[in-house]
N, C-alpha and C positions, 0 to 999 in steps of 0.2 A: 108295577112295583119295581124299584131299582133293584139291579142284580146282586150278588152278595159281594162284600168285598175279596178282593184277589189276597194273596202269599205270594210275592214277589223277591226273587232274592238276585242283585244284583254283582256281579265280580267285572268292573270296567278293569282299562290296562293300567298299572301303578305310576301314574303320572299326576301332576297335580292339574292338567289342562285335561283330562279324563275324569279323573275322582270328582272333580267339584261339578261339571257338569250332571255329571250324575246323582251326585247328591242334591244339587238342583231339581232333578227330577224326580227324586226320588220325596223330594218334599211337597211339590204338586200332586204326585199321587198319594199323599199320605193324605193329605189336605184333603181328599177328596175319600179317605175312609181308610185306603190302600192299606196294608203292612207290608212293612220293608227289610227282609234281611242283606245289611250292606257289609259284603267282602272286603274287608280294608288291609292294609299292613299293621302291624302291630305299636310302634312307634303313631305309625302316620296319624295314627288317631287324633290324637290331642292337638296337631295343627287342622283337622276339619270341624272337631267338636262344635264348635261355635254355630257352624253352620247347619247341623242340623235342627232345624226347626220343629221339628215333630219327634222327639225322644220317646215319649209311648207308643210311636209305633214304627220307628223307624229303629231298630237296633243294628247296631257295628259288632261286625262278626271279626273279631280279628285271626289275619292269616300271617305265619312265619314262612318266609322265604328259606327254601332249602340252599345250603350251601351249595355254590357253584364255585370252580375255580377263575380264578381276576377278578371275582365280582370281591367290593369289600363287605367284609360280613357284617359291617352294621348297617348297609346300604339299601334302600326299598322303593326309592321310588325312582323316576329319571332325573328327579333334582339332587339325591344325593349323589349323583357320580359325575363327573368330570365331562364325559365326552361320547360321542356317539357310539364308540365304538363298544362302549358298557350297557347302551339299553337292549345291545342285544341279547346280554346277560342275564338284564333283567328278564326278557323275554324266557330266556332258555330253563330260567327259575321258576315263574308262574307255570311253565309246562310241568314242571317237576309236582306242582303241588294235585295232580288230577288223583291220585286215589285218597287228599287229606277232602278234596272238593264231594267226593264221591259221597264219601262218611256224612261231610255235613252237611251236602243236601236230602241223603236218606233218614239224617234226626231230623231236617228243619220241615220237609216235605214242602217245600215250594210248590206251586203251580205254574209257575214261570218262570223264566233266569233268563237277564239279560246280560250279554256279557259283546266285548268288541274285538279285541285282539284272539281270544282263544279258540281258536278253529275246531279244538279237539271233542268240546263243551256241547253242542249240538247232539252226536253220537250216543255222548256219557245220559246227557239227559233222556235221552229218547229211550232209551233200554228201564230209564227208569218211570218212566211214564208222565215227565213232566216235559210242559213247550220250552221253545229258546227263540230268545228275538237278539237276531246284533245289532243292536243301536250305537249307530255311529258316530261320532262328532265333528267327522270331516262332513262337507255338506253336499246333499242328491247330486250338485253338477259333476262333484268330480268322482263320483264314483261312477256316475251316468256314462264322462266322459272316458275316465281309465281305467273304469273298471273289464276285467279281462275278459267276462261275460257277453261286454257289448261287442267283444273283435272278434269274430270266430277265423284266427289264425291256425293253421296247423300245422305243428310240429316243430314250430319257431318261436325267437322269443319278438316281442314288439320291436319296431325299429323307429328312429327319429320321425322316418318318412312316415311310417302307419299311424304318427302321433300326430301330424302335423294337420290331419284333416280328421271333424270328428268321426266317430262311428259310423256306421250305416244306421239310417232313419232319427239319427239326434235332432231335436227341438230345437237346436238352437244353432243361430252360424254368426255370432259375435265373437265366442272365444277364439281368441288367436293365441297361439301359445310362439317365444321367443325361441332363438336359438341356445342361446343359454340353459334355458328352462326345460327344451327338448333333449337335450346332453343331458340332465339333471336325474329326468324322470327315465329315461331309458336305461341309466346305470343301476338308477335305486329298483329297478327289476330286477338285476343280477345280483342284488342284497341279500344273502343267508342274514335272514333275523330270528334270533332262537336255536332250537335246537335241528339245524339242517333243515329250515323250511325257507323259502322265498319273503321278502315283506310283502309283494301283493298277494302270495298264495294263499295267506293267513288270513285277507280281509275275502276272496272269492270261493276259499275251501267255507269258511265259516257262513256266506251270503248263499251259498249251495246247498249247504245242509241245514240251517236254520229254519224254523216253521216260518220267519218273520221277518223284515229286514226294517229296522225305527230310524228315523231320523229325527234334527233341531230343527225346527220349522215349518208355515204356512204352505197351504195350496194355493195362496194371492200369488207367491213368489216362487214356490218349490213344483208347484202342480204339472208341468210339463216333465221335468228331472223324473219324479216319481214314477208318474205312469209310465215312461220309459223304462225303467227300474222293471217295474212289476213286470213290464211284457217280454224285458230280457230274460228273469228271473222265475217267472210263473209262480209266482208267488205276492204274499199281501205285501205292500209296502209302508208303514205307518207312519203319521207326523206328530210328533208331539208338541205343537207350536213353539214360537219361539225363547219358549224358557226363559219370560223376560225377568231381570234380578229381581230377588224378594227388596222393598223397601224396609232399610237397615234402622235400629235404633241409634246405632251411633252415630256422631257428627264426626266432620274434619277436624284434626288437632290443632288444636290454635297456633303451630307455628306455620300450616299451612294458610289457614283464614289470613292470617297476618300478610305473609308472602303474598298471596293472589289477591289480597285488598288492597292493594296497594298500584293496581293495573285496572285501567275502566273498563266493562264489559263488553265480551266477545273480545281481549284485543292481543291474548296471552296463546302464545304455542304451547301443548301440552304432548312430549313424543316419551313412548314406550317403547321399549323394543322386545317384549317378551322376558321371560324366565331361564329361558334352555336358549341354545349358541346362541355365544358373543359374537359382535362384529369382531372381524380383522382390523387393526388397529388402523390402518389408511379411511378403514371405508368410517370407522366410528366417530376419524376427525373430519371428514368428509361431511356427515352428518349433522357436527355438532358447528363446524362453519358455515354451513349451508343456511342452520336455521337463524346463524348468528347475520348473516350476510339480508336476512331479511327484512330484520330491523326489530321487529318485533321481541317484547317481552315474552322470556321461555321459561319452563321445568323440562329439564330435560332428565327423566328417568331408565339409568343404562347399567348394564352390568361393564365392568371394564372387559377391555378389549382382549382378546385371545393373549394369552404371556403375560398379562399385567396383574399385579397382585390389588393394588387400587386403582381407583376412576382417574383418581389427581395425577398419577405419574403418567396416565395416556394424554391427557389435554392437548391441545395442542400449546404450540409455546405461544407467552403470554396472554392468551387465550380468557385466562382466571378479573386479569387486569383489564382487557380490553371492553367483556360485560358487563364487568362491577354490579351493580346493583339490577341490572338487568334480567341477567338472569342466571340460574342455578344448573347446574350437572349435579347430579342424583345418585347414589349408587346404590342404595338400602331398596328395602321395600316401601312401595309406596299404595295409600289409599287408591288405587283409579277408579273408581267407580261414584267415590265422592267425591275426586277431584273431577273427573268429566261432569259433571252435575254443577259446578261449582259454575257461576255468571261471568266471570271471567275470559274462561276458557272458552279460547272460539276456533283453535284448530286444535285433531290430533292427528298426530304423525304414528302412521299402528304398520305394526309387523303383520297384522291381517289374519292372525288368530282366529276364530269363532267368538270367543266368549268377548275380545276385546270392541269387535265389530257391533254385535247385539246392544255391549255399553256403548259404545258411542251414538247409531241410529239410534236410540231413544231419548240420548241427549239431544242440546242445542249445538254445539259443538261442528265443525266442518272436518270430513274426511280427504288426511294427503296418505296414498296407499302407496308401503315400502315395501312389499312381500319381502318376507324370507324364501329363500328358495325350499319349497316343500310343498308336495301337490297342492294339500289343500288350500294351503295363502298364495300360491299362484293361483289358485278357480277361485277365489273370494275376493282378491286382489279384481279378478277381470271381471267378475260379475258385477261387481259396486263399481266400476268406473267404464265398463263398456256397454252392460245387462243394466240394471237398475240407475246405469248415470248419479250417483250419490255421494262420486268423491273422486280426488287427481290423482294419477297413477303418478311417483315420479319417475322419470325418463329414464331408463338405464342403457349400458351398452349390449348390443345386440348380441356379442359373442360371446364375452366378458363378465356379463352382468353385474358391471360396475356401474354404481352412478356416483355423481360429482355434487360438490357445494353450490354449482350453479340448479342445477337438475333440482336438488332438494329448493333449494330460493325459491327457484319459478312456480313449484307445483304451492306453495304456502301463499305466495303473491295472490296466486288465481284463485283460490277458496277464502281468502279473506279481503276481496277486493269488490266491492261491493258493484262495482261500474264491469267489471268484467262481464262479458256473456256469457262464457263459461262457467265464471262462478258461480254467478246468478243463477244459472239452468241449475248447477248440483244442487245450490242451496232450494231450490224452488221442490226439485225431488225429495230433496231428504225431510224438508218439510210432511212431504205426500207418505214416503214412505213410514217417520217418526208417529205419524197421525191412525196408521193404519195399525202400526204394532201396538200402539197405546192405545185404540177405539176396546171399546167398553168391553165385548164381548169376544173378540177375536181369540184370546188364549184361551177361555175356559173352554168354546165350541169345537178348539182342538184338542182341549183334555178330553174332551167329553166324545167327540169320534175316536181319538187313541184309545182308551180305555173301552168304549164300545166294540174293536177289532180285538181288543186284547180278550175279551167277553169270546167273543167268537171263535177263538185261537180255539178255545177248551171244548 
């Protein structure tokens, strides 16, 4: 007899690259009987509505952020505010809300609550008799790798040097991490994010006191990371596979069909660069010449560049004239998920996101990987182009972490060059890899172990 269905109530961190994963997940398990109380912001609702697919059993609990000072008070999620130095606000606000949390988990009576940023969430649950699992959105390697768990230092904080080789007993010895990148992540240690806590203390306080620790993704791909995890952590480590996107009723807007019909297949660069930080204005014309220098037809979908109020005033000069029909700079929101689907489109240039990556390996589409500097798109960046070989890193400088219009050329040349060796081999994996995440049975057998651990939790 299958087991009864779970009461799940979910509060991710107020991000839109958080919330929709989660509601993603939150629809698979619904799909499978689940009920779901989802912690939203109040506002934010109406731009997720669409996406929940399960309305009778998924319901959005809406949560008011307490005033904080600098924060602006119509602000809730990290897309309403400006700049980094605001999400810590936001941070410092979701802390604030733990005795409205208290209340509503004692009316909703969950059995579970998965939550990712809120360290304190564990504790609150546990007194009340309910589990916590923090499923995370960054993926097993990098927590594998930096998470603070796997370094037993004492009485210090990490240093370049301790970064630069993994763990003791890590699975894996491809990732090489840059100098740049090591400057990067050793600072963002010394980051108060919230109210007086560390940013990694929030993701190893929360991994320490959790009955559970979830991740996005298979044991084909993830199965070393995890069990690593688990033997750091003594504890269960769960996969929820990899959340591949629900297929949408909507089509492409006919002025996109139009634009990409008019390029023969596989032959269009498609470059995103995420939601949150802009490029600096050097590196965005960097970019935008780079993909122009390649010859190929583009969409190039960008926020303007740091100080610019539009796209058009950062361009480069003449820039607009030299494309012409070729190709587009973007500054709106754009479809990606239909537009990566689309025949056309035969490279993306991705800031290395999670959600961006998943769209694209399931597409046809070839992977040029730009990270932003931020743990997890540097470990998704190296995993996809050194671990699973499925895409070109482009070249940056070693110190600097700048790269150039040559750097972006080269890496586009090599994945849509059909005679290259290199490209060849990516395209041949990604092939292998696209076949694996879309073979028949692969997500449901990891719904179907997730939620069997999650059985067991109780």
């Amino acid at each position: 007899m299958d087991a009864a269905p779970l009461h799940i109530a979910m509060y991710p961190w107020f991000a839109m690259g958080h919330l929709t994963p989660y509601l993603h997940l939150s629809n698979k398990l619904a799909k499978r009987g689940h009920k779901i109380s989802f912690f939203i912001p109040k506002r934010t609702q109406t731009k997720l509505q669409h996406l929940n697919l399960h309305p009778h059993l998924i319901t959005f609990v809406p949560i008011t952020l307490p005033l904080v000072d600098g924060l602006p008070h119509d602000a809730e999620t990290t897309s309403d505010v400006s700049s980094f130095s605001l999400f810590t606000l936001i941070a410092t606000a979701m802390d604030r809300t733990e005795k409205d949390i208290e209340l509503l988990l004692k009316e909703l009576k969950p059995q579970i609550v998965f939550f990712d940023f809120q360290y304190w969430l564990p504790n609150l649950t546990r007194r009340l008799g309910i589990k916590s699992v923090q499923y995370l959105i960054v993926n097993s390697a990098t927590v594998a790798y930096l998470g603070k768990g796997s370094r037993q230092i004492q009485g210090r904080e990490l240093t370049e040097a301790d970064l630069i080789k993994p763990p003791p007993r890590f699975p894996d010895s491809c990732i090489k991490l840059h100098a740049h990148e090591l400057r990067f992540l050793t600072v963002t240690r010394k980051l108060v994010f919230g109210s007086g806590v560390f940013f990694y203390d929030r993701f190893f306080m929360g991994a320490s006191s959790s009955d559970a620790i979830g991740f996005k993704g298979c044991r084909e791909i993830d199965g070393p990371y995890v069990d690593y995890i688990e033997m750091v952590h003594g504890k269960p480590v769960l996969l929820s596979g990899p959340l591949l996107p629900e297929t949408t009723n909507t089509s492409l807007e006919e002025k996109w069909v139009a634009l990409l019909g008019r390029f023969k297949a596989g032959s269009v660069v498609y470059c995103a660069y995420g939601s949150e930080s802009p490029l600096q204005q050097n590196q965005f014309q960097e970019l935008l010449l780079g993909i122009e220098l390649s010859g190929f037809p583009f969409l190039a979908a960008l926020k303007p560049p740091s100080g610019f109020e539009s796209l058009e005033e950062a361009l480069p000069e003449g820039f607009k004239e030299k494309v012409q029909e070729r190709g587009i700079a973007y500054g709106g929101w754009v479809p990606q998920q239909l537009i990566l689907g689309h025949p056309s489109i035969g490279c993306f240039i991705t800031h290395c996101g999670a959600a961006s990556i998943t769209e694209a390996l399931v597409n046809q589409c070839q992977l040029v990987l730009l990270p932003r500097v931020g743990s997890d798109h540097i470990m998704n960046a190296r995993m996809m182009s050194t671990k699973l070989k499925v895409g070109v890193e482009v070249e940056k400088g070693e110190e600097d972490g700048l790269f150039t219009k040559e750097s972006v050329c080269k890496a586009v040349k090599i994945v849509m060059d059909d005679e290259n060796e290199l490209g060849a081999q990516v395209r041949e994996n990604h092939t292998k890899i696209r076949n694996l995440l879309l073979s028949k049975n692969l997500e449901s057998s990891c719904l179907d172990t997730f939620c069997q651990k999650l059985q067991e939790l109780l």
